[in-house]
C-alpha positions as CSV (number, residue, x, y, z in Angstrom):
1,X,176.5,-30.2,34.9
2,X,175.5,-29.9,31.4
3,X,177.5,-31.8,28.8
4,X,178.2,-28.8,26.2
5,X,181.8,-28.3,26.4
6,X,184.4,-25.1,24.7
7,X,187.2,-28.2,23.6
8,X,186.7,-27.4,20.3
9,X,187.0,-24.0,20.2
10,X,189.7,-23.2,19.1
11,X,192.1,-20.7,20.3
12,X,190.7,-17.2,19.2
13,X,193.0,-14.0,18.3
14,X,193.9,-10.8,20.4
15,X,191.3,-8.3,19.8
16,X,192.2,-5.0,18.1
17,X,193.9,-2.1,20.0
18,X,193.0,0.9,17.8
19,X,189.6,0.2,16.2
20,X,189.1,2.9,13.9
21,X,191.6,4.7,12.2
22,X,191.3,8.3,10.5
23,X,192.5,9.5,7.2
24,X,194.5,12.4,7.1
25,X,194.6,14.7,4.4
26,X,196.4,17.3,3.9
27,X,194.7,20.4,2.5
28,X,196.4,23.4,0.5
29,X,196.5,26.8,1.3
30,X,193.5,28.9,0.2
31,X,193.9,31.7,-1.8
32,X,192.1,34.1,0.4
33,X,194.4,34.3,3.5
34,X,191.4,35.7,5.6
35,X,190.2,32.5,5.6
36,X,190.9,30.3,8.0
37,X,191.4,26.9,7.8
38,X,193.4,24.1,8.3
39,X,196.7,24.7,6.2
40,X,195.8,28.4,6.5
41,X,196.9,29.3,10.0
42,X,195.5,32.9,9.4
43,X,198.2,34.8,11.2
44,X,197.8,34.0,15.0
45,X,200.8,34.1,17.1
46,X,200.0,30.4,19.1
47,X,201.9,27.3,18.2
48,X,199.8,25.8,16.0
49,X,198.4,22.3,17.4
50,X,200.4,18.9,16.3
51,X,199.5,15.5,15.0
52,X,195.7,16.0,14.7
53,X,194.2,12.2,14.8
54,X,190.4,11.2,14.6
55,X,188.9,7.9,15.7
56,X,185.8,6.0,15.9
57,X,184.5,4.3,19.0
58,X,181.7,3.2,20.6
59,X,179.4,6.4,19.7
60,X,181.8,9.2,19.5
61,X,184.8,10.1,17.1
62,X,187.9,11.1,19.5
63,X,190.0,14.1,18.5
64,X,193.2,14.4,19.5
65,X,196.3,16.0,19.0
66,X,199.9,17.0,20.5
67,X,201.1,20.0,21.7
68,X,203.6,21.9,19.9
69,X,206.9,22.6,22.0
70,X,206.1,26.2,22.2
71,X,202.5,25.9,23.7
72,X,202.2,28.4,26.3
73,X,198.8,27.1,28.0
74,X,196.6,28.3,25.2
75,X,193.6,27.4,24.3
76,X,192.2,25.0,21.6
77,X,188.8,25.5,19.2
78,X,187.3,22.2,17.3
79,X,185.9,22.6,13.8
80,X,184.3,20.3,12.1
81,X,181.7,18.9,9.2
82,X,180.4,16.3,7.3
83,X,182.8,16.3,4.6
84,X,180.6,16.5,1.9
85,X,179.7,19.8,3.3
86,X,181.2,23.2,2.3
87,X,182.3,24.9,5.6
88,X,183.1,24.3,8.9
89,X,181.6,24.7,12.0
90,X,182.7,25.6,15.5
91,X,181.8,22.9,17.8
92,X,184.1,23.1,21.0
93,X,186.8,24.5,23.1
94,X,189.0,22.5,25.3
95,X,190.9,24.4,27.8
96,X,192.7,21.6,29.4
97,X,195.2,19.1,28.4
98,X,197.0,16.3,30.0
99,X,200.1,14.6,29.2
100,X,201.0,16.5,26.4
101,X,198.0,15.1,24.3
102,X,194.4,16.7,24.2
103,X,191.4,14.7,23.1
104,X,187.3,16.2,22.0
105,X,185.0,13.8,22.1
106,X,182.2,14.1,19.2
107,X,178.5,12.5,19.7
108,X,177.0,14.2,17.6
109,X,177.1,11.7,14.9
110,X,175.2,10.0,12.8
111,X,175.6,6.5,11.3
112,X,176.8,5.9,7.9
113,X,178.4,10.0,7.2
114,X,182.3,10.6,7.1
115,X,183.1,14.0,9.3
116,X,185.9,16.1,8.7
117,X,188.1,17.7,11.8
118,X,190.9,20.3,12.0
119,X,191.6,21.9,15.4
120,X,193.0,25.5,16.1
121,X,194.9,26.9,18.8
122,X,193.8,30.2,20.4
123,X,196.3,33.1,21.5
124,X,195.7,35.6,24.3
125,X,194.4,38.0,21.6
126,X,192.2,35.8,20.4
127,X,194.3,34.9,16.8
128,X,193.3,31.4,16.0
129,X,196.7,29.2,14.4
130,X,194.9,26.3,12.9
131,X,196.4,22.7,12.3
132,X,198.1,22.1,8.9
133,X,196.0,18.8,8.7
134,X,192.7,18.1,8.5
135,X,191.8,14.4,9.2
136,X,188.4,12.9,8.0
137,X,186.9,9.7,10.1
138,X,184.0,7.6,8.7
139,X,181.2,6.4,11.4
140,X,179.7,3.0,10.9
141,X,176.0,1.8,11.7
142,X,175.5,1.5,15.7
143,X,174.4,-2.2,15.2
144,X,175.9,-4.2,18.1
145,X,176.7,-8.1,18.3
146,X,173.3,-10.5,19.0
147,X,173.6,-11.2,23.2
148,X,174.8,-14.3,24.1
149,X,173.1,-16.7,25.2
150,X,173.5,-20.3,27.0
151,X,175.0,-18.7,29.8
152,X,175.7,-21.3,32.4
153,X,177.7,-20.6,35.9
154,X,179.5,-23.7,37.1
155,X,180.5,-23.9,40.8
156,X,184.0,-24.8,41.9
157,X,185.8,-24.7,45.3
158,X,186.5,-21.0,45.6
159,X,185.8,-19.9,42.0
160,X,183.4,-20.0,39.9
161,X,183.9,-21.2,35.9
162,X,181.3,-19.2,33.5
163,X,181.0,-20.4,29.3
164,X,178.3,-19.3,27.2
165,X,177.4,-20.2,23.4
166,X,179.2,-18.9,20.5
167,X,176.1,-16.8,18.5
168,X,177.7,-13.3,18.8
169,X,180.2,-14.4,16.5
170,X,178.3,-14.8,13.7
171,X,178.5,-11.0,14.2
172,X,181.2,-10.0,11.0
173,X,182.5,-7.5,13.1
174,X,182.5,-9.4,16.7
175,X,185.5,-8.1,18.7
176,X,185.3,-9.4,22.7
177,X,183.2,-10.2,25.4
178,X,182.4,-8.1,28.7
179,X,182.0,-10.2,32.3
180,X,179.8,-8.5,34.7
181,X,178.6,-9.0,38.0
182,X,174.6,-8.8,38.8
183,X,174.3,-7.1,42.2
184,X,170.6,-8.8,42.2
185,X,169.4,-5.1,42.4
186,X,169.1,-3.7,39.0
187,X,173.2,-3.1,39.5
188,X,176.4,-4.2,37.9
189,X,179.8,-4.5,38.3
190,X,182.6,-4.7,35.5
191,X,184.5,-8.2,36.1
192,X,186.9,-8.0,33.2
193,X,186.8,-8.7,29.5
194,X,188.1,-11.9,27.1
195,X,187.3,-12.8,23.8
196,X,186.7,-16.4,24.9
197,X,183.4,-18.2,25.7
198,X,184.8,-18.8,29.7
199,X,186.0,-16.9,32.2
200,X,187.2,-17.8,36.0
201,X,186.3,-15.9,39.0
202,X,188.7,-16.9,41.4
203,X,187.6,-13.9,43.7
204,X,184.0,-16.0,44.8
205,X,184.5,-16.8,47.8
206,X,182.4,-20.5,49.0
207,X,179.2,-19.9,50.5
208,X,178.2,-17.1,48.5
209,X,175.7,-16.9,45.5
210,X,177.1,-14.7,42.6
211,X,174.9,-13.7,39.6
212,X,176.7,-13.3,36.6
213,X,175.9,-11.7,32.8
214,X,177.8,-11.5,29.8
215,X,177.9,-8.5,27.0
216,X,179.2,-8.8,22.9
217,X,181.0,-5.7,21.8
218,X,182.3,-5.3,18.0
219,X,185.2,-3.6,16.8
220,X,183.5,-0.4,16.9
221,X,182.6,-0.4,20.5
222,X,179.4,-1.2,20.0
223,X,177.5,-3.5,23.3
224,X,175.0,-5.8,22.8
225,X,172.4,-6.1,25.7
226,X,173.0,-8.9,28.8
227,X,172.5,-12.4,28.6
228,X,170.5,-14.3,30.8
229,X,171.8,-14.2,34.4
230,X,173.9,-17.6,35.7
231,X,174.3,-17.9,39.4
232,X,177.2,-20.4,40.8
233,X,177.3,-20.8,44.2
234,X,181.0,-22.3,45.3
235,X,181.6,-24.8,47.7
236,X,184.3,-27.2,49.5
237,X,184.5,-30.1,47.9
238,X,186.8,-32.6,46.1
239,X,184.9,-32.1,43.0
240,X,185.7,-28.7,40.9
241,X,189.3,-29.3,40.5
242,X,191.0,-27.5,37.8
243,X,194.6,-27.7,36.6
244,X,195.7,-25.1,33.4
245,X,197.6,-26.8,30.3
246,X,201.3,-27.1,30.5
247,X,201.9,-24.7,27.1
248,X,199.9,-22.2,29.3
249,X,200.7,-22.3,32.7
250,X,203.0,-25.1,33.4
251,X,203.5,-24.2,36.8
252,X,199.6,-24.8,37.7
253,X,200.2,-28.2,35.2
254,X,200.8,-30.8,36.7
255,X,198.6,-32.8,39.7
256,X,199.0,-35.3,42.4
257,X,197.0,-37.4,44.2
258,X,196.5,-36.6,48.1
259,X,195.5,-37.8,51.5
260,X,193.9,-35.0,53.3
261,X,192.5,-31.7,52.2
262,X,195.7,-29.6,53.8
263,X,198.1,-29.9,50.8
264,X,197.5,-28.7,47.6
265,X,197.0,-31.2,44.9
266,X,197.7,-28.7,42.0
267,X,202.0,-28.4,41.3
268,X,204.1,-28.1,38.9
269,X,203.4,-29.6,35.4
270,X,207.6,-30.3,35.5
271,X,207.6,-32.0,39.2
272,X,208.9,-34.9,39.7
273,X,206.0,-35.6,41.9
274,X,202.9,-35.1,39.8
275,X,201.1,-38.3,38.8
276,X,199.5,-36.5,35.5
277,X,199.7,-32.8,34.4
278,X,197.3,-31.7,31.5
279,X,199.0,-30.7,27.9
280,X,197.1,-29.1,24.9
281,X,197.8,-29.8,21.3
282,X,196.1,-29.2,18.0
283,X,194.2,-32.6,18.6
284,X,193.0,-32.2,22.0
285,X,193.7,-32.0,25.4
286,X,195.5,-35.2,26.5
287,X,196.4,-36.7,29.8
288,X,199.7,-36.9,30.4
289,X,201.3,-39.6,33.5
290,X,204.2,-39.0,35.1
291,X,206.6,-40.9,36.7
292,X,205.5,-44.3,37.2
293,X,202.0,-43.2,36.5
294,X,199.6,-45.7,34.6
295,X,196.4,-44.8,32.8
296,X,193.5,-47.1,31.8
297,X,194.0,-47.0,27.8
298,X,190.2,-46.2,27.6
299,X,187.7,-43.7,29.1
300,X,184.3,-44.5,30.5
301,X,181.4,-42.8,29.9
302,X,179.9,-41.9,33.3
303,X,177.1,-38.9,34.5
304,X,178.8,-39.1,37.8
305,X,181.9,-39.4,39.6
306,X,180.2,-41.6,42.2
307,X,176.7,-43.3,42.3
308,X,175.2,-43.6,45.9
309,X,172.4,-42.7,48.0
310,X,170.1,-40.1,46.8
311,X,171.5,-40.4,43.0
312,X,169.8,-41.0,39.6
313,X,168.2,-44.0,39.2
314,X,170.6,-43.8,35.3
315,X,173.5,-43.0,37.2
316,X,176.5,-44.1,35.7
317,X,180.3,-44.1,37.9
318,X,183.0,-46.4,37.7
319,X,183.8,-48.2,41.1
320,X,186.5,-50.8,40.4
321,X,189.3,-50.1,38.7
322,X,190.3,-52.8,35.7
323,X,192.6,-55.6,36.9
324,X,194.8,-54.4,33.4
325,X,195.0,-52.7,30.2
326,X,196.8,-49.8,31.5
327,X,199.4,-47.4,29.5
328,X,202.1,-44.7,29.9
329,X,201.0,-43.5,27.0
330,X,198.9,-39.9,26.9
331,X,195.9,-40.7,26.3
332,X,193.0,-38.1,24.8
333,X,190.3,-36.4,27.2
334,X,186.5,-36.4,26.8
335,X,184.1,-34.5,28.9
336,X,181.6,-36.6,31.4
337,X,184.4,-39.4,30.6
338,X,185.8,-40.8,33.5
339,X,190.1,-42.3,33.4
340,X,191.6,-44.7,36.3
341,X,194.7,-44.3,37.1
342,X,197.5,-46.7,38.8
343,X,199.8,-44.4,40.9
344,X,202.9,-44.8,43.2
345,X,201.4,-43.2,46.6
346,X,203.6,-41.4,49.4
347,X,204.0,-44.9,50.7
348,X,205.7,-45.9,47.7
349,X,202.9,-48.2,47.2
350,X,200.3,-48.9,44.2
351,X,197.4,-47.2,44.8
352,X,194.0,-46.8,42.2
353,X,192.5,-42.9,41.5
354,X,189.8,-41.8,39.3
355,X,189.4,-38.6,37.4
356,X,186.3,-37.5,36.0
357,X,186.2,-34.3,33.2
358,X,183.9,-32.4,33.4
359,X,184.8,-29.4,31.3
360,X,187.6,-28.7,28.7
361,X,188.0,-24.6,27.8
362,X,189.2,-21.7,28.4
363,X,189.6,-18.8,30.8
364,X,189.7,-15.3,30.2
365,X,193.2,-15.0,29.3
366,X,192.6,-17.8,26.7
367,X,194.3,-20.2,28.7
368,X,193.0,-24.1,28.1
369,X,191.9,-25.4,31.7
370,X,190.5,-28.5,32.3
371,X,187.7,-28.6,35.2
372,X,187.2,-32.3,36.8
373,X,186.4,-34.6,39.8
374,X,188.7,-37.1,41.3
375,X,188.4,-39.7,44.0
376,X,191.4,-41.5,45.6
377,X,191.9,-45.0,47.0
378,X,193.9,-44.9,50.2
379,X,194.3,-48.1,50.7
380,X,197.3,-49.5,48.6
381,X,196.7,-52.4,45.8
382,X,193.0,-51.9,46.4
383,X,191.2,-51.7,43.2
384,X,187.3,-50.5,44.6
385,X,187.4,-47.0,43.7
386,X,184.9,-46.6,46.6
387,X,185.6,-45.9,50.7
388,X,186.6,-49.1,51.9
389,X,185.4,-49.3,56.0
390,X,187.7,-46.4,58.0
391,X,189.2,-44.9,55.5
392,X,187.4,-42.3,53.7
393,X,188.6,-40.4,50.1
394,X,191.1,-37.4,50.0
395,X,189.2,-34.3,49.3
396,X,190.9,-31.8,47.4
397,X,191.5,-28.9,49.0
């Protein structure tokens, strides 16, 4: 597990909905009625076309409009032009509209030029009723977002947790991130979008190796090539826990301590029954005990959870809880920190736990989540935060 962590972040706003907007201008009538143009219907006996709008987006300005109350299944024509240009040109018919709206996309752009739209409807003899509005739409350079980088998949029992680094914002004009899924086999698949530096899979399933890649799109659409690939493989295990904040999902909040994999550990941050739940603030994330909870007033810094057979020869854990110092005070989370905990078991009986962070973020809906490790002692009043002979540690699922 690398130690980079997203805790200081920061929450991020909600991208844009509507990311290029059109002027509209409306023209007067010309003189010389046998010309046709918007403002000018020239006669025909359709309802003329309604609400013309023009947008920008992702390589092609969108035309649309509404459909006057006495449309009859006509026809529409597209004109346009750069508008620094004299006249304007036919460049399409659409024949079909849905919903009452009708939309033209445009590609044949160019960056940096402002093009000018007005869109007529076509009668059964062929009299063109054009719109009383033109609009005009200005196309910005194509330059995506730099790719992100750093991406690092990390596995967790029946999901997997992606971040990556920040560098596409330094983009002025950054608007969100797109998830995909690496087939292995030059293919991709869509996961979802977020404008956070994490996501969660929660479809992985354990036992399979997923690939993963991540895009940067600006406000204008434009994509940014792949990052590297991350694979995450997700297994059983009592390590790759995650509970969510309680300002963001209290119900998935709160956590307590258990014996055997069958019950969930994750419940409630509100319950009665949790021995912590996770809460967010401008400060930090901080631990939180409940009822008749205790936490160690200060983290250790550890590279494991547990040091045994087969670990570093550095390896750092904590196996024996301290005989006092312990609060019911929050106290503030660190990554690759590890916090002992005194807690009142099922038995009604102290017992001594360990939690271990290993990653403070977000997910895709910009939800904080805090990923970590825990070991329980099952054996009441016994302070060796290792198996003692028979009785082996709670896993958590």
């Amino acid at each position: 597990m690398a130690a980079t962590t997203l805790s200081d972040r920061g929450r991020r706003g909600m991208r844009m909905g509507i990311l290029a907007v059109a002027t509209t201008v409306l023209l007067a009538a010309c003189a010389d009625d046998t010309v046709l143009g918007p403002g000018n219907p020239g006669g025909g006996s359709a309802a003329p076309p309604l609400d013309v709008q023009a947008a920008y987006y992702a390589g092609a300005v969108t035309v649309s409009w509404e459909l006057a109350s006495g449309w009859n299944g006509e026809t529409f024509r597209v004109f346009g032009k750069r508008l620094a240009d004299a006249d304007f040109t036919f460049i399409a018919e659409v024949t079909s509209c849905a919903a009452g709206v009708c939309a033209y996309q445009d590609r044949n752009i160019v960056a940096g030029i402002t093009y000018e739209y007005y869109v007529a409807s076509v009668a059964a003899n062929g009299s063109e009723t054009a719109s009383d509005f033109s609009v005009d739409v200005a196309v910005p350079d194509f330059n995506a977002p730099p790719s992100p980088s750093g991406m690092e998949v990390v596995a967790l029992d029946g999901a997997n947790y992606l971040r990556w680094a920040d560098g596409s914002r330094a983009a002025d004009d950054f608007s969100f991130y797109r998830v995909y899924l690496d087939d292995g086999a030059g293919g991709s698949f869509l996961l979802g979008e977020t404008d956070s530096e994490g996501f969660l899979d929660e479809l992985a399933e354990n036992g399979g190796t997923y690939g993963y890649f991540v895009t940067a799109v600006d406000q204008w659409g434009h994509e940014s090539g792949g990052s590297g690939v991350g694979e995450g493989t997700p297994r059983p295990d009592f390590t790759g826990e995650w509970i969510y904040a309680y300002e963001d999902r209290p119900g998935a909040a709160g956590f307590r301590f258990q014996l055997d994999e069958d019950t969930d550990p994750v419940l409630d941050g509100g319950s009665a029954d949790r021995h912590f739940r996770l809460e967010l603030d401008a400060a930090g994330w901080w631990l939180v005990p409940g009822p008749g909870t205790a936490i160690y007033g200060d983290g250790f810094a550890t590279t494991a959870l547990r040091c045994g057979p087969g670990a570093d020869g550095g390896c750092v854990d904590v196996d024996v809880a301290p005989a006092s110092g312990y609060t019911m005070q929050d106290v503030q989370l660190s990554t690759q920190t590890s916090y002992v905990l005194e807690v009142v078991g099922d038995d009604d009986r102290l017992h001594y736990a360990v939690i271990r962070v290993e990653l403070l973020g977000f997910d895709q809906n910009d939800d904080a989540i805090m990923i970590f490790d825990w070991a329980y002692q099952t054996q009441a009043d016994n302070p060796n935060l290792s198996p003692v002979t028979g009785i082996p540690l709670a896993r958590a699922h």
